[in-house]
PyMOL CGO cylinders between C-alpha atoms (Angstrom):
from pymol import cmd
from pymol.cgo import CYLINDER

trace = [
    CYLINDER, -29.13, -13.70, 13.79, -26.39, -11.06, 14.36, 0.3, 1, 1, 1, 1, 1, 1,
    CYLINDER, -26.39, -11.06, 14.36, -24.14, -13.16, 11.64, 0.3, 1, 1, 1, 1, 1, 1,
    CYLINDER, -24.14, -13.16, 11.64, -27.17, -13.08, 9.15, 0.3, 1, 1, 1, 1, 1, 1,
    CYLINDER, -27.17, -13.08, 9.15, -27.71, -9.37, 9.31, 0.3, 1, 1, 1, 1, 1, 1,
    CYLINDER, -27.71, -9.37, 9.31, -24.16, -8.79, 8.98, 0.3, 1, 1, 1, 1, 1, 1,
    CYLINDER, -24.16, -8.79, 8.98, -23.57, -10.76, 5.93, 0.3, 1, 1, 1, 1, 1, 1,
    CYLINDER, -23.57, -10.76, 5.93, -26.80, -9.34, 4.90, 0.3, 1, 1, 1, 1, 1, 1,
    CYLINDER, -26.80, -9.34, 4.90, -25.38, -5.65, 5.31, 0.3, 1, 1, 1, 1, 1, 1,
    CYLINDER, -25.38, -5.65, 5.31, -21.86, -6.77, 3.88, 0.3, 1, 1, 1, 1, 1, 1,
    CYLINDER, -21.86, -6.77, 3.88, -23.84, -7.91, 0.50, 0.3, 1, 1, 1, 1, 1, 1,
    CYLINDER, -23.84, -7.91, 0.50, -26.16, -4.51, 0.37, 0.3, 1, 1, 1, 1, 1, 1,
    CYLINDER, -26.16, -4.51, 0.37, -23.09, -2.37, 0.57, 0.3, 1, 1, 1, 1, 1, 1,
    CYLINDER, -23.09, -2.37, 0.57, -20.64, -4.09, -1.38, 0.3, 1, 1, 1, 1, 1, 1,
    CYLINDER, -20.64, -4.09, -1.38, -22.93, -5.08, -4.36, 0.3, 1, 1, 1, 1, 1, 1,
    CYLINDER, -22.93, -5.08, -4.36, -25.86, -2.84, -3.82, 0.3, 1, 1, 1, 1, 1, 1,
    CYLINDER, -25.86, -2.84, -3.82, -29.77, -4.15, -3.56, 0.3, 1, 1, 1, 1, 1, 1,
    CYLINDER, -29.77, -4.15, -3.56, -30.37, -4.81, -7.39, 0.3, 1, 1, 1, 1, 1, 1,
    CYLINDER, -30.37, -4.81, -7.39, -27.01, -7.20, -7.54, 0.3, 1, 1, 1, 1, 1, 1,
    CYLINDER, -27.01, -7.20, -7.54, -27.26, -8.98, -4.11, 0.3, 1, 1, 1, 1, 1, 1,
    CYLINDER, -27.26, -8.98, -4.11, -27.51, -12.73, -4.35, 0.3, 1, 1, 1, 1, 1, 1,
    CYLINDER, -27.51, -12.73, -4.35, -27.96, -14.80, -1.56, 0.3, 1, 1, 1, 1, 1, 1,
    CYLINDER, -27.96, -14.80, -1.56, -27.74, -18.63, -1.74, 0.3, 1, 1, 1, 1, 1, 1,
    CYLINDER, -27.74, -18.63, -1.74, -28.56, -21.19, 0.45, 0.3, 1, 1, 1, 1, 1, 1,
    CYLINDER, -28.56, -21.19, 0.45, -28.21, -24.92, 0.57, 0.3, 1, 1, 1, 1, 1, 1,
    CYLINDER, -28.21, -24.92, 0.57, -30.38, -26.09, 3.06, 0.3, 1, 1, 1, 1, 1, 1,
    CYLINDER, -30.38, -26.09, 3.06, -31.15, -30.18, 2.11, 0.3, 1, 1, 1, 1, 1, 1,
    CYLINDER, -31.15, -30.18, 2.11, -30.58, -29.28, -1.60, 0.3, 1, 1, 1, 1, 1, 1,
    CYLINDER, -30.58, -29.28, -1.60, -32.43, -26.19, -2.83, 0.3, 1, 1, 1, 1, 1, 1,
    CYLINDER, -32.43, -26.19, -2.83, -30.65, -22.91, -3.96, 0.3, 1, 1, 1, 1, 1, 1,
    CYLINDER, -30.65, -22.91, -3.96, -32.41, -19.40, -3.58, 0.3, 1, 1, 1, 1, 1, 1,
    CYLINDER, -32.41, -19.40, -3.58, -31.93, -16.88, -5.24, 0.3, 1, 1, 1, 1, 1, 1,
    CYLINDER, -31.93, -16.88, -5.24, -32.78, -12.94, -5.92, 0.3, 1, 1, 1, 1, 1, 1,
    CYLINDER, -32.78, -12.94, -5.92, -33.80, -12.61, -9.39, 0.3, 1, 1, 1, 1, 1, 1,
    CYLINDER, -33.80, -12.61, -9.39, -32.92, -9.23, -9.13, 0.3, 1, 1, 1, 1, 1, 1,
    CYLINDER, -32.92, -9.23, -9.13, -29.32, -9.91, -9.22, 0.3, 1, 1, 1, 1, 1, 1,
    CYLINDER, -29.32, -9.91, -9.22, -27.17, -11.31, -11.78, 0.3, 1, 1, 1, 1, 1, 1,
    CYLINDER, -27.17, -11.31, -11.78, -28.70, -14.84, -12.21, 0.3, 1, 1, 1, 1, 1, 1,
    CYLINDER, -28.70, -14.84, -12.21, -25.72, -16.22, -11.48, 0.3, 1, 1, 1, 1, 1, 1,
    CYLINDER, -25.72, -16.22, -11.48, -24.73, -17.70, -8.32, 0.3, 1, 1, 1, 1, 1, 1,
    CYLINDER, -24.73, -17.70, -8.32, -21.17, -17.30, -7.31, 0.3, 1, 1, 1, 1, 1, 1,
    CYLINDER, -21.17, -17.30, -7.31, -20.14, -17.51, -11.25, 0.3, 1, 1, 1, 1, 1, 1,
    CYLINDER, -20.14, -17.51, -11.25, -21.85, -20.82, -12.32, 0.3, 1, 1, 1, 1, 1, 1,
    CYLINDER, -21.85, -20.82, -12.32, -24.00, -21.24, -15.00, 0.3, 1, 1, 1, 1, 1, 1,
    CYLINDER, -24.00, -21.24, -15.00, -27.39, -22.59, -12.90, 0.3, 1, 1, 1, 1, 1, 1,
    CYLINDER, -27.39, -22.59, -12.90, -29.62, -22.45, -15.88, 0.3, 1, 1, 1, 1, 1, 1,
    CYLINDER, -29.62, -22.45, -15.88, -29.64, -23.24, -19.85, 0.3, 1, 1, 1, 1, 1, 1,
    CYLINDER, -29.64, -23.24, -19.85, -32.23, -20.82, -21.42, 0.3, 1, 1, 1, 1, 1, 1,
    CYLINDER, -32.23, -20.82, -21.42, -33.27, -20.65, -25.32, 0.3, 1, 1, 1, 1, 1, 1,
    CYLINDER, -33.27, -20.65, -25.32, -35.69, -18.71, -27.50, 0.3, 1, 1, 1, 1, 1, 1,
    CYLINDER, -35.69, -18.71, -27.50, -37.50, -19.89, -30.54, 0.3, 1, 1, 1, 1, 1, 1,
    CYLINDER, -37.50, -19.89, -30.54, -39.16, -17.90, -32.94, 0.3, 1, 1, 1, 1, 1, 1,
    CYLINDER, -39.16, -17.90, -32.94, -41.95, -19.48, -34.46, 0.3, 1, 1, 1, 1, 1, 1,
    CYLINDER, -41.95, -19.48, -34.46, -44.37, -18.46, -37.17, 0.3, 1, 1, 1, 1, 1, 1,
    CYLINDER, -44.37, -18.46, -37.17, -48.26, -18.53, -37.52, 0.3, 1, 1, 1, 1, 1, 1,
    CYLINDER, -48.26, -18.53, -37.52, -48.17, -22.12, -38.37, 0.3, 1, 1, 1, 1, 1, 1,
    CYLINDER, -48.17, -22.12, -38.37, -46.25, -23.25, -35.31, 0.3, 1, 1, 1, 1, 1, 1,
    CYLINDER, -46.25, -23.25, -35.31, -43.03, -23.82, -37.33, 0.3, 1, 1, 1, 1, 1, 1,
    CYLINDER, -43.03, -23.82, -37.33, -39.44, -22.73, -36.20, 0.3, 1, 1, 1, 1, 1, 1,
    CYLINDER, -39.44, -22.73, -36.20, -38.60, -19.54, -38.07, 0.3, 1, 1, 1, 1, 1, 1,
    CYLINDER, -38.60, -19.54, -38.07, -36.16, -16.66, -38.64, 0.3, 1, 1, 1, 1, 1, 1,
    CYLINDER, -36.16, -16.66, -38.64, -37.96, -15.31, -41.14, 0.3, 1, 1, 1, 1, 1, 1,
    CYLINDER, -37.96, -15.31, -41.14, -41.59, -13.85, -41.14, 0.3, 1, 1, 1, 1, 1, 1,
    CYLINDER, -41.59, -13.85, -41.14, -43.59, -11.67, -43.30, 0.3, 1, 1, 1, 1, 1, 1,
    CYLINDER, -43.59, -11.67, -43.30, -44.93, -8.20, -43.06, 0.3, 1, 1, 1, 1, 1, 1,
    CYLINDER, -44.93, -8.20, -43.06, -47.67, -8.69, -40.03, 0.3, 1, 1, 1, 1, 1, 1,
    CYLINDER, -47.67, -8.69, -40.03, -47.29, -11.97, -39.54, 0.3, 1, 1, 1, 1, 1, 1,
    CYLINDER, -47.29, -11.97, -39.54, -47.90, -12.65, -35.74, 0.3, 1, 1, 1, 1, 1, 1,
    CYLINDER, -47.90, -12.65, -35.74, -44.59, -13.93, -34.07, 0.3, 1, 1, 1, 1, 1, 1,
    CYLINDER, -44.59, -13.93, -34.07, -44.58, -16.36, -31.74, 0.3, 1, 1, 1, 1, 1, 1,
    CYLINDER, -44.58, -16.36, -31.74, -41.73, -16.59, -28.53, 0.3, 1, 1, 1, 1, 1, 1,
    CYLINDER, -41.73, -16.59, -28.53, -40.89, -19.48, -26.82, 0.3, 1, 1, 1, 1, 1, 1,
    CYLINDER, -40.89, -19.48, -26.82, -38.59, -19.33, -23.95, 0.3, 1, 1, 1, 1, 1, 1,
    CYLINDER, -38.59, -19.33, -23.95, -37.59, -22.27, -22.26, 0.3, 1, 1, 1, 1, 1, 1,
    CYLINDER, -37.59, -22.27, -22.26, -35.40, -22.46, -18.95, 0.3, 1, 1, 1, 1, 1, 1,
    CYLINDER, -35.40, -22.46, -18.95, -33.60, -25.37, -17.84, 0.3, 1, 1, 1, 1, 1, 1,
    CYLINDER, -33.60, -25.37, -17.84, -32.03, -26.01, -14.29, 0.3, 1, 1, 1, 1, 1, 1,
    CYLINDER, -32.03, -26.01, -14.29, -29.08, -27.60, -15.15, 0.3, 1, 1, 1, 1, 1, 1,
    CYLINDER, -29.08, -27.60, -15.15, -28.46, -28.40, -11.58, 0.3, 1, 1, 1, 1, 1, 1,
    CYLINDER, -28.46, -28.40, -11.58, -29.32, -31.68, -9.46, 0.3, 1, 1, 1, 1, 1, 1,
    CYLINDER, -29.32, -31.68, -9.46, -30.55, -29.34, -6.85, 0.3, 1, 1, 1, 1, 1, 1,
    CYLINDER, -30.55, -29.34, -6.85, -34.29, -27.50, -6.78, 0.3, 1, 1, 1, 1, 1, 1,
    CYLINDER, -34.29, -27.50, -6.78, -33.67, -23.82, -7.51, 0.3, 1, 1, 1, 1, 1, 1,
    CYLINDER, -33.67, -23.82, -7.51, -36.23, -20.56, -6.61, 0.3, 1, 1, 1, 1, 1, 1,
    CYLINDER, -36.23, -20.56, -6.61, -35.64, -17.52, -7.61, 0.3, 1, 1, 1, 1, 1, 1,
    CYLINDER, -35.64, -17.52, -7.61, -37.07, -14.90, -5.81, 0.3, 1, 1, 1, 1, 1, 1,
    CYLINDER, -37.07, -14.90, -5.81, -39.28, -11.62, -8.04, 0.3, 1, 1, 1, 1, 1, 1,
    CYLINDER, -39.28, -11.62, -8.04, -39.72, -8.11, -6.54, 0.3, 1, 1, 1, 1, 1, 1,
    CYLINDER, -39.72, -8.11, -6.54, -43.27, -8.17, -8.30, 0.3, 1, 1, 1, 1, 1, 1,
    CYLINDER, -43.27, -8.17, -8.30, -45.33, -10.79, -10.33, 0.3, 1, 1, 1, 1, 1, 1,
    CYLINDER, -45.33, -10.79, -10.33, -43.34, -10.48, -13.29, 0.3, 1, 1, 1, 1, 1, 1,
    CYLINDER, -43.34, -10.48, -13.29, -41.21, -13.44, -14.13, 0.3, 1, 1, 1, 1, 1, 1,
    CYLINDER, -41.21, -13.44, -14.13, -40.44, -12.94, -17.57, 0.3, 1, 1, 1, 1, 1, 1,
    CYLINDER, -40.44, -12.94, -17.57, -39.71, -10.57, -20.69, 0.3, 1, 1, 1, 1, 1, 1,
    CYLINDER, -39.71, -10.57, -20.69, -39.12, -10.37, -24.06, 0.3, 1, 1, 1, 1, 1, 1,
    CYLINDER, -39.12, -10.37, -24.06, -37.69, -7.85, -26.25, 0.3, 1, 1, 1, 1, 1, 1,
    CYLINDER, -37.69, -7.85, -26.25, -37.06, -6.84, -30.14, 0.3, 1, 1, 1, 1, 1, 1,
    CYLINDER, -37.06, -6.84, -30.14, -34.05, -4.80, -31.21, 0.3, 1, 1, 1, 1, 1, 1,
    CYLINDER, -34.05, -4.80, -31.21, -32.68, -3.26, -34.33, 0.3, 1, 1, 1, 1, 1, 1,
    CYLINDER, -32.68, -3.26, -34.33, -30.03, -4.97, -35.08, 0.3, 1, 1, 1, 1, 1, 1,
    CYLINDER, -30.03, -4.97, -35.08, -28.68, -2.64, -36.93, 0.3, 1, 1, 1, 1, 1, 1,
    CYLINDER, -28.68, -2.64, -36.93, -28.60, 0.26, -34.08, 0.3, 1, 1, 1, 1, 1, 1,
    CYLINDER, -28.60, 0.26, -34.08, -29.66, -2.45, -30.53, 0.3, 1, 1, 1, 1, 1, 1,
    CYLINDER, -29.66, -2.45, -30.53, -32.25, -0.04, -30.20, 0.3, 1, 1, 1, 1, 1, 1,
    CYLINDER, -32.25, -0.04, -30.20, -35.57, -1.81, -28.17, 0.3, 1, 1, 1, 1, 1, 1,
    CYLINDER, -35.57, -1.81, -28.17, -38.22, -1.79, -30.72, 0.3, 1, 1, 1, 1, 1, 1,
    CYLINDER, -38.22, -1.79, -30.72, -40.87, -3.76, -28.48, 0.3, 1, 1, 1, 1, 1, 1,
    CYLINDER, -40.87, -3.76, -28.48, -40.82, -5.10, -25.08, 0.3, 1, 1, 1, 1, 1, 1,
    CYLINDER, -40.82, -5.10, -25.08, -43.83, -7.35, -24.02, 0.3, 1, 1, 1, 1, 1, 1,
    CYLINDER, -43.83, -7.35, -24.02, -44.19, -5.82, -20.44, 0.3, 1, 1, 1, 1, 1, 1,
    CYLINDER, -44.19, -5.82, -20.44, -44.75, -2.32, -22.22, 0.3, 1, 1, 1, 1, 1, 1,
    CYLINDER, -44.75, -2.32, -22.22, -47.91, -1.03, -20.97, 0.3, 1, 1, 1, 1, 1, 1,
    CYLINDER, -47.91, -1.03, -20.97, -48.76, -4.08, -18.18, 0.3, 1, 1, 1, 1, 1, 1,
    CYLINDER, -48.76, -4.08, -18.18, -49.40, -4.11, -14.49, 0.3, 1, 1, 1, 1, 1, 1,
    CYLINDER, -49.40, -4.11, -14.49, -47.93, -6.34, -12.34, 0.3, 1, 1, 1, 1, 1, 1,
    CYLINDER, -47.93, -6.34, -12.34, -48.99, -7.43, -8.73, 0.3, 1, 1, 1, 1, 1, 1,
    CYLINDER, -48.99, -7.43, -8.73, -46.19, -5.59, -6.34, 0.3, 1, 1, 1, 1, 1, 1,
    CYLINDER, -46.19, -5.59, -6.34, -46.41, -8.85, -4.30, 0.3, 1, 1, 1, 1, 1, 1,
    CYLINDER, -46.41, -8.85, -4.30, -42.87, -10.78, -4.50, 0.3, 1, 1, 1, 1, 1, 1,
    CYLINDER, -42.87, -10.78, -4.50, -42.81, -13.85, -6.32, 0.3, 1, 1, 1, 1, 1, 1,
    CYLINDER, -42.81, -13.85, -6.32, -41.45, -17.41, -5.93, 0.3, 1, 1, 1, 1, 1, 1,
    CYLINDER, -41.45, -17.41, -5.93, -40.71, -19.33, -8.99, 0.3, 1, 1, 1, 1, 1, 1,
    CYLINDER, -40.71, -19.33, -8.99, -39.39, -23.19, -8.48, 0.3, 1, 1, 1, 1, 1, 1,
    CYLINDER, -39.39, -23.19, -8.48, -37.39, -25.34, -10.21, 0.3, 1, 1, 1, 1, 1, 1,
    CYLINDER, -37.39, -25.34, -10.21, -37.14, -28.93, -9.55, 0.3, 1, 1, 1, 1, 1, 1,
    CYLINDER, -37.14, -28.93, -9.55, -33.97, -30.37, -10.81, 0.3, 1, 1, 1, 1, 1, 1,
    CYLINDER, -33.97, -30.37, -10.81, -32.78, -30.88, -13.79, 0.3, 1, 1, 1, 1, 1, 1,
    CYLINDER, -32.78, -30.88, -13.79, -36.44, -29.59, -14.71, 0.3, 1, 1, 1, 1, 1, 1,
    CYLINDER, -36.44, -29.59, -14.71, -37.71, -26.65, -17.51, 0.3, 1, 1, 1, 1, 1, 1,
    CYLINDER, -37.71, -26.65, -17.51, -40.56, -24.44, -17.71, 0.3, 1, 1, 1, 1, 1, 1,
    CYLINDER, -40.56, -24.44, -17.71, -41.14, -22.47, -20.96, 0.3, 1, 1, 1, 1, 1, 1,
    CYLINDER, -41.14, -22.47, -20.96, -43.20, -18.97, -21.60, 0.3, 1, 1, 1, 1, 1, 1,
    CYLINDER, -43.20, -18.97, -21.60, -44.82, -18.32, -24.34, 0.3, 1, 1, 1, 1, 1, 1,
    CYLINDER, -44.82, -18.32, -24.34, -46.08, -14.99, -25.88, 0.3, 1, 1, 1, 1, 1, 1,
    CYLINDER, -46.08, -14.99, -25.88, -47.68, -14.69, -29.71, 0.3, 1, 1, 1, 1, 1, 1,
    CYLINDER, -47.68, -14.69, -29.71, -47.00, -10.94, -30.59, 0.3, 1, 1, 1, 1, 1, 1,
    CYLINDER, -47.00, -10.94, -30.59, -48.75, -9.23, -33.40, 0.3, 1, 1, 1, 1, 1, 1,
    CYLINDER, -48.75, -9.23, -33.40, -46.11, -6.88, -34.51, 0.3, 1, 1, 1, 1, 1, 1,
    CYLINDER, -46.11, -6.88, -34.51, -47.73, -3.99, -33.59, 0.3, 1, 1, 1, 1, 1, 1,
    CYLINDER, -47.73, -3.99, -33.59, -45.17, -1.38, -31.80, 0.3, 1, 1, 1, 1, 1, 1,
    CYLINDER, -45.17, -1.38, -31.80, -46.07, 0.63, -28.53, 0.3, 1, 1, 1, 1, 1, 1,
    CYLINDER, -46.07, 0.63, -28.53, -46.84, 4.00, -31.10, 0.3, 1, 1, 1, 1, 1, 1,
    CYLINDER, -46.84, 4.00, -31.10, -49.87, 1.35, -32.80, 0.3, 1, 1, 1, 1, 1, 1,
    CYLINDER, -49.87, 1.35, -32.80, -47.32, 1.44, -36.10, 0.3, 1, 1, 1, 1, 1, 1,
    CYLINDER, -47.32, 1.44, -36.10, -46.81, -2.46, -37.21, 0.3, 1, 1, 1, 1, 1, 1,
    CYLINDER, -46.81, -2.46, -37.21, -43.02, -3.75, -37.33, 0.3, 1, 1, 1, 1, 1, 1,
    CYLINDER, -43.02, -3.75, -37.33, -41.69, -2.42, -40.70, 0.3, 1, 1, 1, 1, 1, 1,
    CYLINDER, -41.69, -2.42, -40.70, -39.81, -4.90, -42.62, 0.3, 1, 1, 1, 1, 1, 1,
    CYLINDER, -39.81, -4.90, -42.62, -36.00, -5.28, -41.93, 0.3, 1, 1, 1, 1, 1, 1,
    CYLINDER, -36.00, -5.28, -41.93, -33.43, -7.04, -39.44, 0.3, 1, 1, 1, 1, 1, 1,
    CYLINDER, -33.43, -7.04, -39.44, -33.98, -7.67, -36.04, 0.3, 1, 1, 1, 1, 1, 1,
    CYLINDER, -33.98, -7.67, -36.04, -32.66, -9.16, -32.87, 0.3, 1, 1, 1, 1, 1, 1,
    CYLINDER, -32.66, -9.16, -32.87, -34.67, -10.97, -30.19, 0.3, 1, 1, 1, 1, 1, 1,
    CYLINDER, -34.67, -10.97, -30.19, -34.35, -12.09, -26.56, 0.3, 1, 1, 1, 1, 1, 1,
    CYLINDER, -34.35, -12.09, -26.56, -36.45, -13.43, -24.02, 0.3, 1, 1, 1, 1, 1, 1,
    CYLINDER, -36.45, -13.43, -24.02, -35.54, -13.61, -20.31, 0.3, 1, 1, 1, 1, 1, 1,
    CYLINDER, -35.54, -13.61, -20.31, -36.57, -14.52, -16.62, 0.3, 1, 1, 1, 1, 1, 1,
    CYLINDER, -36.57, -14.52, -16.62, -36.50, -10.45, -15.45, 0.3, 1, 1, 1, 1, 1, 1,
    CYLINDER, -36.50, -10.45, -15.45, -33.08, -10.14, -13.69, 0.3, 1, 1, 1, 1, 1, 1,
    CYLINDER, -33.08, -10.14, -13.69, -32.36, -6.80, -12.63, 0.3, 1, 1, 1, 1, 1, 1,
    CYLINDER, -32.36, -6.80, -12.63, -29.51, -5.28, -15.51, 0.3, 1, 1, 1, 1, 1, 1,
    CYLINDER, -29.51, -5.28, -15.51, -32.16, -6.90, -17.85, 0.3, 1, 1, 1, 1, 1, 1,
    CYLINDER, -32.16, -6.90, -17.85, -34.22, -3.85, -17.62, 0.3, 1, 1, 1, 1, 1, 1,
    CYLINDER, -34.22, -3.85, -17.62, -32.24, -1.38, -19.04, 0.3, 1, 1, 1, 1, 1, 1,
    CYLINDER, -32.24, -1.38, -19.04, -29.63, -3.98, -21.22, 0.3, 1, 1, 1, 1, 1, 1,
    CYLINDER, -29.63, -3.98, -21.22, -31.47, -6.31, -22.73, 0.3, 1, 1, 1, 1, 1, 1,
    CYLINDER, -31.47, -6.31, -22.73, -28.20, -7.73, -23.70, 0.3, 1, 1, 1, 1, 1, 1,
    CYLINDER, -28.20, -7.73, -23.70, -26.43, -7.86, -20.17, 0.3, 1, 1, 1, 1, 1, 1,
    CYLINDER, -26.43, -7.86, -20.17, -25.07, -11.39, -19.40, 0.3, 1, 1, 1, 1, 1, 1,
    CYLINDER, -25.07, -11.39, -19.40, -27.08, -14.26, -17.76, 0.3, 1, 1, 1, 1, 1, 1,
    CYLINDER, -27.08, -14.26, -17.76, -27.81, -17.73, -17.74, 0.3, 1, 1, 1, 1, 1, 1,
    CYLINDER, -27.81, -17.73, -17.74, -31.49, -16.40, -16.70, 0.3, 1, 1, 1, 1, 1, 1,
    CYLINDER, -31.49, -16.40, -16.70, -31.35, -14.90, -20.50, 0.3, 1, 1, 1, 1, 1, 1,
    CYLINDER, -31.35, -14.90, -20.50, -31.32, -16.52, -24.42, 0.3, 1, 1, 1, 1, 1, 1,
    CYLINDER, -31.32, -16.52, -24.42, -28.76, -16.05, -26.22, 0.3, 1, 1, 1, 1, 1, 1,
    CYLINDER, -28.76, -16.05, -26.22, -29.84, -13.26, -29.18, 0.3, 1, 1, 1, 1, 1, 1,
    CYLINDER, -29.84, -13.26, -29.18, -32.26, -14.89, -31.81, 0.3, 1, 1, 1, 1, 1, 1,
    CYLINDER, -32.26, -14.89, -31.81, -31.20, -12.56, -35.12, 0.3, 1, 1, 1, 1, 1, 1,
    CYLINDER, -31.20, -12.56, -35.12, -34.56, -12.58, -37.49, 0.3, 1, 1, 1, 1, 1, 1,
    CYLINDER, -34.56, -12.58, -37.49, -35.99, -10.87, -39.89, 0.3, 1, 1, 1, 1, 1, 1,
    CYLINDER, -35.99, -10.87, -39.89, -39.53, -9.40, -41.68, 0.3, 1, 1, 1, 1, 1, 1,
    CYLINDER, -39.53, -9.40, -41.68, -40.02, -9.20, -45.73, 0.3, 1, 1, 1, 1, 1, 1,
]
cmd.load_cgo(trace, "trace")
């Protein structure tokens, strides 16, 4: 118990709360804090993608002036052992829209919810995938709808850097999904 607590204190003060991972291979699963990286000890544990898609359900980059968008994230485990990852509340994923002109956050889908301050488990089996799926209408946080132009878009199991970089590196993350509105 000692050994725990020390490794535990080790981790606190050399990577601070937000970035501590632990893992732990006990009969093949992995934990881990979400709030860190999501990435344990370097290696890529997930493969994550977002599609855009339009009103009709088909794959799109392009959409038109308040057309609804919908996101689809989907996460892989691309490991042969079950993986859970560990939430501080009940919020397990986000998505976001940036300029992509300036990277400026233009909507984020948690804007304005509650979540349950009860941590959260989320597991994955191996080699499994669960998707999320939100259908936003365009309208911004100030009620104004998205104004035609270029955007950028990412969606994201919440890791902790995630919350204020929406581009911060993570295989718990999309890559960017550039897009636009005519």
């Amino acid at each position: 118990m000692a050994r725990l607590a020390s490794i535990v204190g080790i981790c606190l003060v050399t990577f601070g709360y937000s970035k501590c991972v632990f893992v732990s291979d006990t009969g093949g699963t992995t934990a881990l804090i979400a709030g860190g990286d999501g990435m344990a000890s370097g290696t890529a544990r997930f493969t994550t993608t977002l599609l855009l898609r339009d009103s009709t359900g088909l794959a799109t980059t392009n959409f038109r002036f308040g057309e609804p968008i919908n996101f689809e994230l989907d996460v892989q485990n691309r490991t042969a052992q079950t993986v859970t990852l560990t939430f501080p509340d009940a919020q397990i994923y986000e998505f976001v829209v940036l300029d992509a002109p300036t990277g400026r956050v233009r909507w984020r889908w948690s804007e304005g919810k509650a979540f349950a301050q009860v941590v959260t488990q989320l597991d994955f089996a191996p080699y499994s995938s669960k998707t999320y799926t939100v259908v936003w209408n365009g309208v911004l946080s100030n009620g104004t709808q998205l104004m035609p132009g270029d955007y950028r878009a990412r969606g994201a199991l919440v890791f902790a850097a995630f919350a204020s970089d929406p581009l911060a590196p993570s295989d718990m993350a999309s890559p960017v999904v550039d897009f636009s509105v005519r």
